[in-house]
Residue, then its C-alpha position, 0 to 999 in steps of 0.5 A: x552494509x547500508x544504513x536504512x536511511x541508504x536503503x530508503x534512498x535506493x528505494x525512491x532511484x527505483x521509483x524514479x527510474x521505473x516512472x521515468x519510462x514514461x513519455x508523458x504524465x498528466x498531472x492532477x491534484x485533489x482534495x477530498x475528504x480532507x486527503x490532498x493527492x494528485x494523480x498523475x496519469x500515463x496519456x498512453x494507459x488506456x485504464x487510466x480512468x479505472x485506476x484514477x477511479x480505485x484511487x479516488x475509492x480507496x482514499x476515500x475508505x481511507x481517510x474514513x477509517x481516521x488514517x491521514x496520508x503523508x502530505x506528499x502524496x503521489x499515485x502515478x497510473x501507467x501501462x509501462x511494464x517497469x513501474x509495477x504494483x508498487x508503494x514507496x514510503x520516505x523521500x530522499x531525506x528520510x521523510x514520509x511520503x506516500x508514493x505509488x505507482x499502478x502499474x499494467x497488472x491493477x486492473x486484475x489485482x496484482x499476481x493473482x494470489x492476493x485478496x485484491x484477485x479474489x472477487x469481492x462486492x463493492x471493490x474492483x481489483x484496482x481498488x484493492x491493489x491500491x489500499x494494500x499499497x497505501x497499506x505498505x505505506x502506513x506501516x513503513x511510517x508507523x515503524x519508522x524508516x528505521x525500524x522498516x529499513x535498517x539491516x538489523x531488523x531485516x530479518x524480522x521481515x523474512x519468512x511467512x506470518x504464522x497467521x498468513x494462510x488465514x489471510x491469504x496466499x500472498x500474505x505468506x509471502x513475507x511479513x510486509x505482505x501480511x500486514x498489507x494484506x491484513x489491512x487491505x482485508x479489514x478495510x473491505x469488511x473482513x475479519x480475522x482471528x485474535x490471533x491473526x490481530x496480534x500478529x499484525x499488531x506485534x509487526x507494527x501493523x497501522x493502527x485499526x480503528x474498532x467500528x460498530x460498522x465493520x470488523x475493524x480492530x484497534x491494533x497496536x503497535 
Protein backbone atom coordinates (compact mmCIF):
# COMPACT_ATOMS: atom_id res chain seq x y z
CA UNK A 1 0.00 0.00 0.00
CA UNK A 2 1.44 3.48 -0.70
CA UNK A 3 2.47 5.84 1.77
CA UNK A 4 1.05 9.24 1.46
CA UNK A 5 4.59 10.78 0.86
CA UNK A 6 4.21 7.97 -2.59
CA UNK A 7 0.85 9.19 -3.25
CA UNK A 8 1.88 12.69 -3.25
CA UNK A 9 4.84 12.22 -5.36
CA UNK A 10 2.49 10.38 -8.30
CA UNK A 11 0.39 13.39 -7.83
CA UNK A 12 3.14 15.84 -9.17
CA UNK A 13 4.18 12.76 -12.34
CA UNK A 14 0.69 13.53 -13.09
CA UNK A 15 1.33 17.41 -13.04
CA UNK A 16 4.46 16.92 -15.13
CA UNK A 17 3.05 14.67 -17.48
CA UNK A 18 -0.18 16.66 -18.22
CA UNK A 19 2.22 20.06 -18.58
CA UNK A 20 4.41 18.49 -20.60
CA UNK A 21 2.20 18.31 -23.66
CA UNK A 22 2.73 21.49 -23.96
CA UNK A 23 5.34 22.95 -27.03
CA UNK A 24 5.79 26.14 -25.51
CA UNK A 25 5.23 28.18 -22.00
CA UNK A 26 6.14 31.63 -21.51
CA UNK A 27 7.28 32.42 -18.24
CA UNK A 28 6.10 35.32 -15.97
CA UNK A 29 7.00 36.00 -12.12
CA UNK A 30 4.95 38.81 -10.20
CA UNK A 31 4.83 40.08 -7.03
CA UNK A 32 1.66 41.41 -5.82
CA UNK A 33 0.23 42.12 -2.74
CA UNK A 34 2.85 40.58 -1.03
CA UNK A 35 2.10 37.16 -2.91
CA UNK A 36 5.25 36.35 -5.59
CA UNK A 37 3.60 33.63 -8.52
CA UNK A 38 4.77 33.28 -11.79
CA UNK A 39 2.23 32.61 -14.70
CA UNK A 40 3.35 30.51 -17.02
CA UNK A 41 1.05 30.85 -20.38
CA UNK A 42 0.58 28.22 -23.28
CA UNK A 43 1.84 30.66 -26.61
CA UNK A 44 -0.97 28.60 -28.22
CA UNK A 45 -4.07 29.08 -25.61
CA UNK A 46 -5.99 31.84 -27.08
CA UNK A 47 -7.51 32.92 -23.46
CA UNK A 48 -4.73 33.10 -22.10
CA UNK A 49 -5.06 36.52 -21.17
CA UNK A 50 -8.50 36.01 -19.46
CA UNK A 51 -7.23 33.19 -17.27
CA UNK A 52 -3.81 35.39 -16.58
CA UNK A 53 -6.31 37.98 -15.44
CA UNK A 54 -8.68 35.34 -13.01
CA UNK A 55 -5.02 34.53 -11.59
CA UNK A 56 -3.99 37.89 -10.80
CA UNK A 57 -8.01 38.66 -9.34
CA UNK A 58 -8.30 35.50 -7.20
CA UNK A 59 -4.65 35.97 -5.72
CA UNK A 60 -5.30 39.12 -4.98
CA UNK A 61 -8.68 38.16 -2.96
CA UNK A 62 -6.68 35.91 -1.48
CA UNK A 63 -3.79 37.49 -0.10
CA UNK A 64 -6.79 40.06 1.17
CA UNK A 65 -8.32 37.35 3.33
CA UNK A 66 -4.78 37.11 5.30
CA UNK A 67 -3.86 33.71 3.53
CA UNK A 68 0.06 33.29 2.12
CA UNK A 69 0.70 31.27 -0.54
CA UNK A 70 3.48 28.65 -0.61
CA UNK A 71 6.66 30.09 -2.05
CA UNK A 72 6.41 27.87 -4.73
CA UNK A 73 3.83 29.15 -6.66
CA UNK A 74 3.11 28.22 -10.33
CA UNK A 75 -0.29 28.46 -12.36
CA UNK A 76 0.12 27.30 -15.72
CA UNK A 77 -2.91 28.48 -18.41
CA UNK A 78 -2.90 25.96 -21.48
CA UNK A 79 -5.78 24.60 -23.99
CA UNK A 80 -3.99 21.25 -23.84
CA UNK A 81 -7.13 18.68 -23.16
CA UNK A 82 -4.36 16.67 -20.58
CA UNK A 83 -3.93 19.38 -18.16
CA UNK A 84 -7.59 20.17 -16.85
CA UNK A 85 -8.79 22.12 -13.81
CA UNK A 86 -6.42 21.26 -11.56
CA UNK A 87 -4.12 21.99 -7.82
CA UNK A 88 -1.21 20.06 -7.05
CA UNK A 89 -0.03 20.71 -3.32
CA UNK A 90 3.55 19.10 -2.19
CA UNK A 91 6.69 18.76 -4.24
CA UNK A 92 8.49 15.52 -4.54
CA UNK A 93 9.88 15.72 -1.08
CA UNK A 94 6.60 16.37 0.47
CA UNK A 95 7.08 20.12 0.85
CA UNK A 96 4.27 22.57 0.14
CA UNK A 97 3.64 24.03 -3.23
CA UNK A 98 0.81 25.50 -4.59
CA UNK A 99 0.83 24.08 -8.45
CA UNK A 100 -2.11 24.82 -10.72
CA UNK A 101 -2.96 24.01 -14.08
CA UNK A 102 -6.19 25.90 -16.16
CA UNK A 103 -7.07 24.10 -18.43
CA UNK A 104 -9.66 24.34 -21.68
CA UNK A 105 -13.07 24.17 -19.46
CA UNK A 106 -11.91 27.59 -16.93
CA UNK A 107 -13.30 29.91 -18.99
CA UNK A 108 -16.57 28.28 -18.50
CA UNK A 109 -16.32 27.34 -14.77
CA UNK A 110 -15.08 23.94 -14.78
CA UNK A 111 -17.87 20.80 -15.55
CA UNK A 112 -20.79 23.01 -14.87
CA UNK A 113 -21.90 21.84 -11.59
CA UNK A 114 -19.93 23.86 -9.36
CA UNK A 115 -20.36 27.67 -8.22
CA UNK A 116 -17.57 28.59 -10.41
CA UNK A 117 -20.67 27.72 -13.33
CA UNK A 118 -23.32 29.66 -11.66
CA UNK A 119 -23.45 33.47 -12.73
CA UNK A 120 -21.92 35.66 -10.30
CA UNK A 121 -21.24 39.60 -10.17
CA UNK A 122 -17.92 40.77 -10.09
CA UNK A 123 -16.16 37.18 -10.81
CA UNK A 124 -15.69 35.41 -14.26
CA UNK A 125 -15.83 31.72 -14.41
CA UNK A 126 -12.04 31.43 -14.63
CA UNK A 127 -11.90 33.67 -11.40
CA UNK A 128 -13.88 31.23 -9.43
CA UNK A 129 -12.07 27.81 -11.13
CA UNK A 130 -8.87 29.46 -9.63
CA UNK A 131 -9.95 30.33 -5.87
CA UNK A 132 -11.38 26.71 -5.62
CA UNK A 133 -8.31 25.36 -6.87
CA UNK A 134 -5.94 27.57 -4.72
CA UNK A 135 -8.64 26.18 -2.08
CA UNK A 136 -7.60 22.73 -2.78
CA UNK A 137 -4.23 23.92 -2.08
CA UNK A 138 -4.68 25.25 1.25
CA UNK A 139 -6.36 22.86 2.79
CA UNK A 140 -3.85 20.04 1.58
CA UNK A 141 -1.37 22.26 3.70
CA UNK A 142 -3.54 22.73 6.69
CA UNK A 143 -4.07 18.99 6.88
CA UNK A 144 -0.70 17.95 6.34
CA UNK A 145 0.41 15.73 3.44
CA UNK A 146 -0.35 13.17 5.98
CA UNK A 147 -3.23 13.62 6.88
CA UNK A 148 -4.76 14.72 2.94
CA UNK A 149 -2.66 11.39 1.46
CA UNK A 150 -2.14 8.59 3.69
CA UNK A 151 -4.37 5.45 2.89
CA UNK A 152 -5.74 5.35 6.28
CA UNK A 153 -7.61 8.29 6.19
CA UNK A 154 -8.81 8.00 2.65
CA UNK A 155 -12.07 7.32 3.67
CA UNK A 156 -12.39 10.27 5.66
CA UNK A 157 -12.39 11.92 2.12
CA UNK A 158 -15.20 9.57 0.53
CA UNK A 159 -18.79 10.27 0.24
CA UNK A 160 -20.91 13.47 0.16
CA UNK A 161 -20.58 16.59 3.03
CA UNK A 162 -23.83 16.13 4.79
CA UNK A 163 -23.90 19.91 4.40
CA UNK A 164 -23.08 19.70 0.42
CA UNK A 165 -26.44 20.59 -1.14
CA UNK A 166 -26.68 23.85 0.61
CA UNK A 167 -23.51 24.56 -1.21
CA UNK A 168 -23.46 23.17 -4.36
CA UNK A 169 -23.87 20.09 -6.63
CA UNK A 170 -20.28 19.56 -7.19
CA UNK A 171 -19.35 19.86 -3.43
CA UNK A 172 -21.55 16.32 -3.13
CA UNK A 173 -19.05 15.04 -5.11
CA UNK A 174 -16.69 14.16 -2.18
CA UNK A 175 -15.56 15.85 0.85
CA UNK A 176 -12.23 17.69 -0.94
CA UNK A 177 -14.89 19.11 -3.27
CA UNK A 178 -17.00 20.88 -0.39
CA UNK A 179 -14.20 22.33 1.43
CA UNK A 180 -12.97 23.76 -1.99
CA UNK A 181 -16.56 24.87 -2.63
CA UNK A 182 -17.14 26.20 0.50
CA UNK A 183 -14.19 28.48 0.46
CA UNK A 184 -14.71 29.45 -2.91
CA UNK A 185 -18.12 30.45 -1.90
CA UNK A 186 -17.23 32.63 1.29
CA UNK A 187 -14.30 34.18 -0.61
CA UNK A 188 -17.05 35.78 -3.06
CA UNK A 189 -19.58 36.90 -0.69
CA UNK A 190 -21.64 33.86 0.27
CA UNK A 191 -22.65 32.35 3.45
CA UNK A 192 -23.45 29.48 4.62
CA UNK A 193 -25.51 27.78 7.61
CA UNK A 194 -23.39 27.00 11.39
CA UNK A 195 -23.78 23.80 10.23
CA UNK A 196 -22.58 24.06 6.92
CA UNK A 197 -19.42 26.09 8.92
CA UNK A 198 -18.63 23.15 11.40
CA UNK A 199 -18.38 20.60 8.47
CA UNK A 200 -16.08 22.60 6.94
CA UNK A 201 -13.96 23.16 9.86
CA UNK A 202 -14.17 19.29 11.24
CA UNK A 203 -12.79 18.59 7.43
CA UNK A 204 -9.83 20.79 8.32
CA UNK A 205 -11.08 23.47 5.87
CA UNK A 206 -8.50 26.73 5.70
CA UNK A 207 -9.02 28.78 8.36
CA UNK A 208 -11.51 31.94 7.32
CA UNK A 209 -10.78 35.07 8.50
CA UNK A 210 -14.52 36.76 10.12
CA UNK A 211 -14.94 40.24 8.57
CA UNK A 212 -17.38 42.88 9.39
CA UNK A 213 -17.14 43.35 5.38
CA UNK A 214 -18.20 40.10 4.08
CA UNK A 215 -19.62 36.51 5.33
CA UNK A 216 -16.31 35.40 6.12
CA UNK A 217 -16.26 32.76 9.03
CA UNK A 218 -13.31 31.77 11.63
CA UNK A 219 -13.12 28.07 10.85
CA UNK A 220 -10.86 25.96 12.65
CA UNK A 221 -9.43 23.31 12.03
Amino acid sequence: MATALETAKLEVSAFFSAIARVKTFRPTKYNRNGATYTVYEDLGDGNAGQKKLAVHQAVSLITSKGFSLPTDTRFYVTNTYEAQNRAFHFDPLGRPVCWVTLGMAATKGGSGSGISAQPTNNFAPETKVTIHEIGHTLHAHNVGVEQFFKPSTKDRWKGCAVCAGEVSQYAAGTKKEFVAEVFLGTMIGRNYSNKCKQEYALLGGPRILASSSSSGFMAMS
